[in-house]
C-alpha positions as CSV (number, residue, x, y, z in Angstrom):
1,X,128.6,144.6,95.2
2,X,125.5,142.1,95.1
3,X,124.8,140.5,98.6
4,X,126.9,137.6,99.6
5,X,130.1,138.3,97.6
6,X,131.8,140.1,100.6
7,X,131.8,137.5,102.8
8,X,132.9,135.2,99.8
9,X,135.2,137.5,98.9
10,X,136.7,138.0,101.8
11,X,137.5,133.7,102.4
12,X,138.9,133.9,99.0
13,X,141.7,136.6,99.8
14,X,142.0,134.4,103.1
15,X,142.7,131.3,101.8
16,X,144.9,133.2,99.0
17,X,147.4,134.5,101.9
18,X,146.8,131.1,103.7
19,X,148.3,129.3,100.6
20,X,151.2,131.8,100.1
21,X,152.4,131.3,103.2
22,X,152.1,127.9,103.3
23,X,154.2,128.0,100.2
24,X,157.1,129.6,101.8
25,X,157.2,127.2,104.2
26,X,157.2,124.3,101.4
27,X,160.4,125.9,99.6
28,X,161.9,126.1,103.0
29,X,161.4,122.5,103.3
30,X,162.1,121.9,100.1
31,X,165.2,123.8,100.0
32,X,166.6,122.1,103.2
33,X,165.8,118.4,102.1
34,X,166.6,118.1,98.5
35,X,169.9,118.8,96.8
36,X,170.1,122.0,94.9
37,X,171.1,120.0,91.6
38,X,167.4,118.7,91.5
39,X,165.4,121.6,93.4
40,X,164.0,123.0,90.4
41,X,162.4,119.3,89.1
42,X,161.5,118.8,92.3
43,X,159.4,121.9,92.6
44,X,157.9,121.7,89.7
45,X,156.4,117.9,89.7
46,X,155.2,118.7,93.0
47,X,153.3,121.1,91.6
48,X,151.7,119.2,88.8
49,X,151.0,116.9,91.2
50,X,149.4,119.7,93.5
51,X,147.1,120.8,90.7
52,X,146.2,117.2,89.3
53,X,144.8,116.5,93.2
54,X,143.4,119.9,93.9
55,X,142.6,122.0,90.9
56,X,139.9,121.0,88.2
57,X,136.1,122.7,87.4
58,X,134.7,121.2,90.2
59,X,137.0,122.4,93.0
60,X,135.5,125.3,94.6
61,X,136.9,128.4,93.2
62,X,138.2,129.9,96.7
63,X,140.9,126.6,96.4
64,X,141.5,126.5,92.7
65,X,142.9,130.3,93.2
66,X,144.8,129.6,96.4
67,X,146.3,126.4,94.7
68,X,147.0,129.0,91.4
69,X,148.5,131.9,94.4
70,X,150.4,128.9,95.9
71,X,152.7,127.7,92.6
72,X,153.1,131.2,91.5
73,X,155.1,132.3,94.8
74,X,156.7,128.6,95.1
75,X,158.0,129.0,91.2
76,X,158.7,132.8,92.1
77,X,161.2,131.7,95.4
78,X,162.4,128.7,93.2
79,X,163.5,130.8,90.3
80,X,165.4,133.3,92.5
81,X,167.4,131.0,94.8
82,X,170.9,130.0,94.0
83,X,170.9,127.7,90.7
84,X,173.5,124.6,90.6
85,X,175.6,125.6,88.0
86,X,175.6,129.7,88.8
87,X,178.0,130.4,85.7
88,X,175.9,128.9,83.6
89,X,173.6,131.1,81.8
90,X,169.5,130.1,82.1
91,X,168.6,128.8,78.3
92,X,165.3,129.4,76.7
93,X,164.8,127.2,74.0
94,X,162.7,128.1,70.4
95,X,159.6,126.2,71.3
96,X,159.2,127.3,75.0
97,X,159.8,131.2,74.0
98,X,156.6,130.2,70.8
99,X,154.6,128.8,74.4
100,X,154.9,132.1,76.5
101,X,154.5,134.0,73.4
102,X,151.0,132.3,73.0
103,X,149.7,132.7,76.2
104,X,151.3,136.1,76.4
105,X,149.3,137.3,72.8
106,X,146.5,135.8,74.7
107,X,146.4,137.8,77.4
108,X,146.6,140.8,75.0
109,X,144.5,139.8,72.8
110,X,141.5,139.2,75.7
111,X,142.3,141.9,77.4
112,X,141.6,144.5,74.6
113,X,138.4,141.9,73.1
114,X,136.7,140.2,76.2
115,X,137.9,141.3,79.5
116,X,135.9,138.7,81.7
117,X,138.3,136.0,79.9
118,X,141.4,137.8,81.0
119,X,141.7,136.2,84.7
120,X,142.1,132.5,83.5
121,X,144.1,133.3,80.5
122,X,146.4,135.0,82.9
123,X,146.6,133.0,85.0
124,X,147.7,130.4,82.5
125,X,150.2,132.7,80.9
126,X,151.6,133.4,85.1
127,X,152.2,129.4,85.2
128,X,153.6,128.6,82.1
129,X,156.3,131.4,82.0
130,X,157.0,130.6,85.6
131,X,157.5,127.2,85.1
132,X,159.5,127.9,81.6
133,X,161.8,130.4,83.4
134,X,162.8,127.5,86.7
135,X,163.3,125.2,83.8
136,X,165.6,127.5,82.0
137,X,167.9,127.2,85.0
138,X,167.5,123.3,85.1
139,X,170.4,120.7,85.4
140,X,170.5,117.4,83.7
141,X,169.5,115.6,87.0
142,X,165.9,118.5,87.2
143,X,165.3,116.2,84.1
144,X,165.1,113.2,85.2
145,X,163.2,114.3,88.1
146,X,161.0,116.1,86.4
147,X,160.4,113.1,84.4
148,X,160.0,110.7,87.4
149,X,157.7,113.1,88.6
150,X,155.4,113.2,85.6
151,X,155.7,109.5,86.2
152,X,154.7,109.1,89.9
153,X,151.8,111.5,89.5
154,X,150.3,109.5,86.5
155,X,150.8,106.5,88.7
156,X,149.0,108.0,91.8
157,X,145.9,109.0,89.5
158,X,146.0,105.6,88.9
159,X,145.2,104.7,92.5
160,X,142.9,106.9,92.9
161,X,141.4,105.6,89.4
162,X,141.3,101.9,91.3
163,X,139.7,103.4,94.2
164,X,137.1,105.2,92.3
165,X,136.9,101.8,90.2
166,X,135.9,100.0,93.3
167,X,133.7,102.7,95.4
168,X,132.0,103.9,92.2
169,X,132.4,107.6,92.9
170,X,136.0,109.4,92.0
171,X,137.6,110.8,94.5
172,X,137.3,114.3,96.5
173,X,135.0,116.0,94.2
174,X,132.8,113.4,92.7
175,X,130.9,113.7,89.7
176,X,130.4,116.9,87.5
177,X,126.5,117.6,87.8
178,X,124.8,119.8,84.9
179,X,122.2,122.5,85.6
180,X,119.7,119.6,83.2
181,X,120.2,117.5,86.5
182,X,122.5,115.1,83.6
183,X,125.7,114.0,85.4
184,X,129.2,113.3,83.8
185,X,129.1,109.7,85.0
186,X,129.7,108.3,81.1
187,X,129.6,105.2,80.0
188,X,133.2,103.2,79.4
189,X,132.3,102.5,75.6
190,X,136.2,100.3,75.6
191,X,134.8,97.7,78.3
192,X,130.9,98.1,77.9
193,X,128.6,96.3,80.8
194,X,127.3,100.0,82.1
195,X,131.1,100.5,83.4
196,X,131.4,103.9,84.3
197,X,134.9,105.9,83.0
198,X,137.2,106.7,85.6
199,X,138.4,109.6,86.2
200,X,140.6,110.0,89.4
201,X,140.7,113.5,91.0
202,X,140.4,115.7,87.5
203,X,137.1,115.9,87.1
204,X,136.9,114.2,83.4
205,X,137.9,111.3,82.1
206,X,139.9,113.2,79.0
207,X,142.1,114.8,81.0
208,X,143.2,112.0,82.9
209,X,144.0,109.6,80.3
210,X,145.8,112.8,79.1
211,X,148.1,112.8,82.3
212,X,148.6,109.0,82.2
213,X,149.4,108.9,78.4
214,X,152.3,111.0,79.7
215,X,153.1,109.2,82.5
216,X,153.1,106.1,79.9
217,X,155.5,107.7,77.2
218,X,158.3,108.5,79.6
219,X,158.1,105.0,82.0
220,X,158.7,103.4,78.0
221,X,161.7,106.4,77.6
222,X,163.4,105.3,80.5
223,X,162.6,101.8,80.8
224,X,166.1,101.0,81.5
225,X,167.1,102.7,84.7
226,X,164.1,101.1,86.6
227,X,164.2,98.3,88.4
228,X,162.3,95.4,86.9
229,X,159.3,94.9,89.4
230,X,158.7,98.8,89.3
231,X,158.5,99.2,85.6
232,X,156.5,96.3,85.0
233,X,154.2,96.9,87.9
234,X,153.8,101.3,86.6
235,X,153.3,100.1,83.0
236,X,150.1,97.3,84.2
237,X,148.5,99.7,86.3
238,X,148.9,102.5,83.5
239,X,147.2,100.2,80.9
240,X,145.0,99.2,83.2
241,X,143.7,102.4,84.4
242,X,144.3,103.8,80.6
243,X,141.5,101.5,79.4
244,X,139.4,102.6,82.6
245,X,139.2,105.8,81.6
246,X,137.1,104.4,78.4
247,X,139.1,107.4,76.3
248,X,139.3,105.9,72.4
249,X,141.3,109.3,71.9
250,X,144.0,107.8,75.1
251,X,144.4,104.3,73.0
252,X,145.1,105.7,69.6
253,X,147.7,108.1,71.2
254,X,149.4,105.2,73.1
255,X,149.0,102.6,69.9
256,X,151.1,105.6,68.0
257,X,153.4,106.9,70.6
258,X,154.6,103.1,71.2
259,X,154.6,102.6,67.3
260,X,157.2,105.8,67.3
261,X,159.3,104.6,70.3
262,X,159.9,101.0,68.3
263,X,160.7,102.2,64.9
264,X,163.0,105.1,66.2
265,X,164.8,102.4,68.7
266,X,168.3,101.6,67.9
267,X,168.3,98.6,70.2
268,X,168.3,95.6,67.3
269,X,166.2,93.8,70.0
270,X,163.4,96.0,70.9
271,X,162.8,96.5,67.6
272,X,162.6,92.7,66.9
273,X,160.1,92.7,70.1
274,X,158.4,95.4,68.4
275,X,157.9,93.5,64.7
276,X,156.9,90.2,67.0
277,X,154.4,92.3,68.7
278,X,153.0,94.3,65.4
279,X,152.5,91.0,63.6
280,X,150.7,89.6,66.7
281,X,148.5,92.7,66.7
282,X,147.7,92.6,63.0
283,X,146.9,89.0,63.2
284,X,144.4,90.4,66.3
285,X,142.9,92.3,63.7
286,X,142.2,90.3,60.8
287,X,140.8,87.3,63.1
288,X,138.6,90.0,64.5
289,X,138.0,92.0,61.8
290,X,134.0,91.7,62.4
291,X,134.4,93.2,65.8
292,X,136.5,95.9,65.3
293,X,134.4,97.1,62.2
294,X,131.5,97.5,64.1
295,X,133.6,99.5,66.8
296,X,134.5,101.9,64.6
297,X,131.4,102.2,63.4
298,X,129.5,102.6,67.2
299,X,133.0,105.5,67.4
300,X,131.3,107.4,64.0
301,X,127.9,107.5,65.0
302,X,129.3,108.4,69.0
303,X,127.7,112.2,69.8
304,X,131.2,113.1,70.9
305,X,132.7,112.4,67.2
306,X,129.9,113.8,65.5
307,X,130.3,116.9,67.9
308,X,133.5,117.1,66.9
309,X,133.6,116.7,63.5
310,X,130.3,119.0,63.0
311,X,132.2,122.2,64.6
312,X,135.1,121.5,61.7
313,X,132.6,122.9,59.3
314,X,133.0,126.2,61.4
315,X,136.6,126.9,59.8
316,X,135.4,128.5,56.8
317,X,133.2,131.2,58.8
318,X,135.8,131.5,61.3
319,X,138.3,132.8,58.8
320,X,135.5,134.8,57.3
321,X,135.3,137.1,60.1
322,X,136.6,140.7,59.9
323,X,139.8,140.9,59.2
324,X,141.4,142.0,62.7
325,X,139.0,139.5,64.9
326,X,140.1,136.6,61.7
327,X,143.7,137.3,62.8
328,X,143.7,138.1,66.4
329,X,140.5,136.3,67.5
330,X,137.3,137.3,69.8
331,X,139.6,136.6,73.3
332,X,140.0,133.7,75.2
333,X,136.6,132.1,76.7
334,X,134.7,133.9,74.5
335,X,132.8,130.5,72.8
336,X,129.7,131.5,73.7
337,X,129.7,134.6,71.8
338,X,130.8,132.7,69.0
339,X,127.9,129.9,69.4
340,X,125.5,133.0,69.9
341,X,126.4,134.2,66.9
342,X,126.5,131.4,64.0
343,X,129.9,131.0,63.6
344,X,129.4,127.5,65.7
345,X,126.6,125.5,65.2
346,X,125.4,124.9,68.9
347,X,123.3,121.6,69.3
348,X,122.7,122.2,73.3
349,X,126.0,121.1,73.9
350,X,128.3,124.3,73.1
351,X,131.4,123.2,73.9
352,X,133.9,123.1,70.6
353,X,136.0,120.0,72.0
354,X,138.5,120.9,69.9
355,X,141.5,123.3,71.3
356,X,143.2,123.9,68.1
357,X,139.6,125.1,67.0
358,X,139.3,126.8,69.6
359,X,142.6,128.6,69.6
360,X,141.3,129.5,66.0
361,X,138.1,131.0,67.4
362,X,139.3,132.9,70.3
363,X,143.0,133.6,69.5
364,X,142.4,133.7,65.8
365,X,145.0,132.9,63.0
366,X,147.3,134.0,64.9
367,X,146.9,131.6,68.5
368,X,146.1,128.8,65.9
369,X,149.8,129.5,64.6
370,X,151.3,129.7,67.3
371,X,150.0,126.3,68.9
372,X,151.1,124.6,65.7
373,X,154.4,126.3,66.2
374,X,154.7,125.3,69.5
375,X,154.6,121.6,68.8
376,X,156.3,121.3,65.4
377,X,159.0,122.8,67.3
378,X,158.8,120.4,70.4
379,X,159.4,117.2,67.9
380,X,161.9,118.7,66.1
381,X,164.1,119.9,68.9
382,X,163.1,117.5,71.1
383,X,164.0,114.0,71.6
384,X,162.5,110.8,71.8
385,X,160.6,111.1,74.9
386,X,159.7,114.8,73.7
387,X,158.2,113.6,70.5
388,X,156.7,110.5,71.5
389,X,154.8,112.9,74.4
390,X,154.1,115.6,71.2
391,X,152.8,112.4,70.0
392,X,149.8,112.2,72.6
393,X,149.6,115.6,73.7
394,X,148.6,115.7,69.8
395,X,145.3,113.5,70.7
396,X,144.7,115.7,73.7
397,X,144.6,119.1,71.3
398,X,142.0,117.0,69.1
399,X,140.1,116.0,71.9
400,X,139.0,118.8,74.7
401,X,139.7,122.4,75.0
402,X,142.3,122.2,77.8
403,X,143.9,125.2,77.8
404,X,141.2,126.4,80.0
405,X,143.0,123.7,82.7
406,X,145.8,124.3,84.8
407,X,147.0,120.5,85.2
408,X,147.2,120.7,81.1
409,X,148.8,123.6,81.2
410,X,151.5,122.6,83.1
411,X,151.8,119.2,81.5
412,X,151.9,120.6,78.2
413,X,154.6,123.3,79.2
414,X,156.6,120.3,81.0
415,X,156.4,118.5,77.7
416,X,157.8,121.3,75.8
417,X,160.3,122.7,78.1
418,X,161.6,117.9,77.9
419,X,162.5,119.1,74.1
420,X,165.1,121.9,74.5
421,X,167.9,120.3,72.7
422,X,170.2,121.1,75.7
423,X,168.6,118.1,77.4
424,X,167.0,116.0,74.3
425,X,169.6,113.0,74.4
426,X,168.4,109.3,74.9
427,X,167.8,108.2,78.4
428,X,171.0,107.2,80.4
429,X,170.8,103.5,81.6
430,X,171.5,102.5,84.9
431,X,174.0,104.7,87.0
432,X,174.7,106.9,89.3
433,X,172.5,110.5,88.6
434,X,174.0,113.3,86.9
435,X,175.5,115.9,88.2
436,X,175.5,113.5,91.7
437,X,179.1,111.8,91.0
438,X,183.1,113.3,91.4
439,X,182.0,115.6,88.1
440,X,179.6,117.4,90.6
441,X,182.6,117.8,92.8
442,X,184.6,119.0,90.3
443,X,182.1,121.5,88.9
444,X,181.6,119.6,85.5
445,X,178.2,120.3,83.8
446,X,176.4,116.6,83.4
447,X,173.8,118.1,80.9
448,X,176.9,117.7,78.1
449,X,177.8,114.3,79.2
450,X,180.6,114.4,81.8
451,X,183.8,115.3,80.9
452,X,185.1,114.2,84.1
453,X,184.1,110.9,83.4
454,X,185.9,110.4,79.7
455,X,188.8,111.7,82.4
456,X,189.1,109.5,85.0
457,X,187.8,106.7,82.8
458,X,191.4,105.3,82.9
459,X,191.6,104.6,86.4
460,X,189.3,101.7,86.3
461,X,191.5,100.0,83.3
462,X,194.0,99.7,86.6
463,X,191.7,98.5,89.2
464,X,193.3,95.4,90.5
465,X,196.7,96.0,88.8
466,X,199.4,95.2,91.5
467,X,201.5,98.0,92.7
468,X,204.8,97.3,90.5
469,X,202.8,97.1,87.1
470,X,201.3,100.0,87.6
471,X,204.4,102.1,88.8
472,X,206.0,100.6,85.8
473,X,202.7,101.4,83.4
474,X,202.5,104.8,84.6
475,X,206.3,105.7,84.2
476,X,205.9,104.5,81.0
477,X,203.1,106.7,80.2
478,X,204.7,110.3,81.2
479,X,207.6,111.9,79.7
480,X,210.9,110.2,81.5
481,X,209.1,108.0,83.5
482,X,207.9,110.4,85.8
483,X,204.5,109.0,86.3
484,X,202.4,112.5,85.2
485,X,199.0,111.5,83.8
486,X,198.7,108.5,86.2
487,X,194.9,107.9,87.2
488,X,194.0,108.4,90.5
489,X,193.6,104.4,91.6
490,X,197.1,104.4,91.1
491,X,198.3,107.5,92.9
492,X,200.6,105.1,95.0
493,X,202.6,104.4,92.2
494,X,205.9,105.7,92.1
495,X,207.4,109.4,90.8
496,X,210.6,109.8,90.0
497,X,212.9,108.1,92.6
498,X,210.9,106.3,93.8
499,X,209.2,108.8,95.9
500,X,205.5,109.5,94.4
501,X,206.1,112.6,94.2
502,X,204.8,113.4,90.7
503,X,201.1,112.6,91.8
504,X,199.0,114.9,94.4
505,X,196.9,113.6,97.0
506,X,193.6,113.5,94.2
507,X,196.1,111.2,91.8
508,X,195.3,113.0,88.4
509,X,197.2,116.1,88.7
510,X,201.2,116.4,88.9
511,X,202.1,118.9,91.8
512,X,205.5,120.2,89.6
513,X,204.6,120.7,86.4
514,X,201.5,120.6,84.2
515,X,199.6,116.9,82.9
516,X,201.1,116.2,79.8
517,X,198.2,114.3,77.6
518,X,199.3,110.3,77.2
519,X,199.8,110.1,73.6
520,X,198.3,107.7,71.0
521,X,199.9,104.5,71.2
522,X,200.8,104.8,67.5
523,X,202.7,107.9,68.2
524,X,204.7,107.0,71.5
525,X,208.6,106.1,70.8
526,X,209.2,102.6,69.7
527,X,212.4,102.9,72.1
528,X,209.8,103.3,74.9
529,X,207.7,100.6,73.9
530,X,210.6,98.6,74.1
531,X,211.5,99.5,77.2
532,X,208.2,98.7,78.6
533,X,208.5,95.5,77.6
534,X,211.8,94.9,79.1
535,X,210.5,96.1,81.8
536,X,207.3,93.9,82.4
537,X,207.8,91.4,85.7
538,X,208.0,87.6,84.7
């Protein structure tokens, strides 16, 4: 062992066993102070929000693993306590078993080709399956918390985005410093004036608009159930701190991701918003047609596009390779192999900035595959919010290699575990959460739209009804007048004699024989009808 790396060593297995036991103590917490219907959500936007403050390539390595040792035994305690629905069987859906697939050939693949590469890789593939299997045991109302957890971390990037803005050095790990002496303090080519991009707490400005692209996509998804201050105020600072970020790759993702969510609405007025707003935007254009063509022309000649674009030419050779390392790839972090060895051109600056490229490189054919797989899948199972976020996620996979990052590891697997059909449904509007009202109670699964609900939906038709109409309604309503099938807001009402005693104390179930189904008014007797009429009070 070279000098030095026992002591180091030794703090890194430290703060390791520091971190898991600080992790038990945050399920215990965690499990005392928030419902078991939302636990697993909970957990696991807590997390991202862990890693997005306290994991990037600046963080000293002893914290990155204790943060990495840290979610493992949180999603380990979270995936074996009691779930909300226990009968319910966990479901995996197509495109999250394609994501642990990839990270799981991964590992094999790096293990056998270029073992130094196998402790990130694993720990990727740890993460993501972790975070797949909780989700797999999700309730409709882990959604929506996941969700407005993806949402409140964007939103607190954003702050410390601001505050960066305004001190004019990000947050807790400042700048990313080359061994040239050349910092990553880049210039915000979407604002100009020497502004600097911002880049909150994740070390680069990519990954960050990444996060608040996101964040963006599902405030837009569930516009609705927010109150009106909140939305507006989230979506402001979002575009604001969007732009900040001076990521061109960020504001083509949005522009298209908000393009989707219009056409695909089914709200006549959004979408007349939406034409009213295209039209104003094209009209932008063609008045400005001068500046944006010489925009797009300072983008072209930009080194990161011509970086970019120069390692395409690399395909060819890539799939030139022997045949094995052509299909399976040279391992995961093994780009500087491939640099050293022609198959991409380096210029200095050897990074591929490209993950699918990447995936093709290391992972071969076969990683390249799967990644496509993995997000053909996502928008077609998914819904809305899942595609729009495929959508942007997209831009990120064009952009930066960021499967070497846990904060897009996790958002990515978020994304894809949003599109298992089981919960892909449009966004409920305002109400009370699923799985929170008398369905709960009643052990009714919200994820398929709650049964109990369509049930005891009659009981507000009578809300107000006076006592005699509603004795003389539900007698009507049951076979002999006996009052069965008489919601529960009118459990006073009568039973035969008189006496209530058709109805139990809950007012929905008969306590001497079974609920006979009202029948279609079409079908009832006309004598009945009659009757009821007869009946009705002057």
């Amino acid at each position: 062992m070279p000098p030095g790396d026992g002591p180091a060593a030794d703090g890194a297995v430290i703060a390791a066993a520091v971190a898991a036991v600080l992790a038990v103590g945050a399920f215990v917490v965690l499990s005392a102070t928030v419902r078991r219907e939302t636990l697993r959500g909970t957990v696991v936007a807590v997390l991202l929000g862990l890693h997005c403050f306290a994991w990037s390539p600046l963080v000293p390595q002893a914290i990155c693993d204790a943060v990495v040792v840290a979610s493992l035994v949180l999603l380990v305690l979270t995936w074996a306590s009691p779930r909300p629905r226990p009968t319910a069987r966990p479901h995996v859906d197509v495109a999250q078993l394609l994501l642990v697939v990839l990270f799981g050939c991964a590992c094999l693949v790096t293990a056998v080709a270029y073992p130094p590469g196998l402790g990130l890789v694993a720990r990727m593939a740890l993460l993501c399956g972790l975070v797949v299997a909780v989700l797999s045991q999700a309730s409709a109302a882990d959604r929506r918390r996941v969700v407005d957890g993806v949402v409140v971390v964007a939103l607190l990037q954003c702050l410390a985005g601001l505050v960066e803005f305004v001190r004019g050095e990000p947050l807790l790990w400042g700048y990313k410093v080359y061994t040239t002496g050349r910092g990553l303090w880049n210039e915000n080519h979407l604002l100009g004036g020497g502004l600097v991009r911002v880049q909150g707490t994740m070390s680069h400005a990519l990954p960050y608009g990444t996060l608040l692209m996101v964040g963006l996509v599902l405030l837009l998804c569930t516009w609705r159930r927010r109150a009106p201050v909140a939305r507006w105020s989230a979506l402001l600072l979002l575009l604001t701190c969007i732009t900040l970020s001076g990521s061109r790759s960020a504001v083509v993702g949005v522009v298209v991701a908000a393009a989707y969510l219009l056409a695909s609405s089914r709200r006549a007025a959004t979408w007349q918003r939406g034409s009213v707003l295209a039209a104003a935007a094209a009209a932008m254009v063609l008045l400005s047609w001068t500046t944006v063509s010489s925009t797009a022309d300072a983008l072209l000649d930009s080194g990161s596009y011509l970086n970019r674009a120069g390692h395409l030419q690399a395909v060819p050779r890539l799939l030139g390779r022997p045949a094995l390392e052509a299909f399976f790839g040279s391992g995961e972090s093994s780009e500087a192999r491939l640099f050293a060895r022609g198959y991409f051109y380096g210029t200095g600056f050897n990074v591929v900035d490209n993950q699918l490229l990447s995936s093709l490189g290391t992972q071969g054919l076969l990683g390249a595959g799967l990644v496509v797989a993995v997000y053909v899948a996502s928008a077609v199972r998914g819904g809305r919010d899942a595609r729009a976020s495929v959508l942007v996620m997209t831009s990120a996979l064009m952009t930066f290699d960021f499967f070497k990052m846990t904060t897009m590891v996790l958002l990515l697997t978020v994304v894809v575990c949003l599109a298992d059909p089981v919960w892909a449904r449009d966004e409920p509007g305002p109400g009370p959460e699923p799985g929170s009202g008398p369905g709960r109670a009643r052990g009714v699964d919200g994820a398929r739209g709650g049964g109990t609900a369509r049930r005891e939906a009659p009981s507000r038709r009578h809300e107000g009804v006076p006592a005699s109409v509603a004795a003389v309604v539900g007698a009507a309503a049951g076979p002999e007048g006996g009052g069965e099938g008489v919601p529960a807001s009118v459990g006073s009402a009568p039973g035969p004699e008189g006496g209530g005693e058709g109805v139990d104390a809950a007012g929905d179930r008969p306590t001497s024989r079974p609920t006979t189904a009202t029948p279609p008014v079409a079908d009832r007797d006309p004598s009945r009808r009659r009757g009821r009429r007869a009946a009705r009070p002057l």
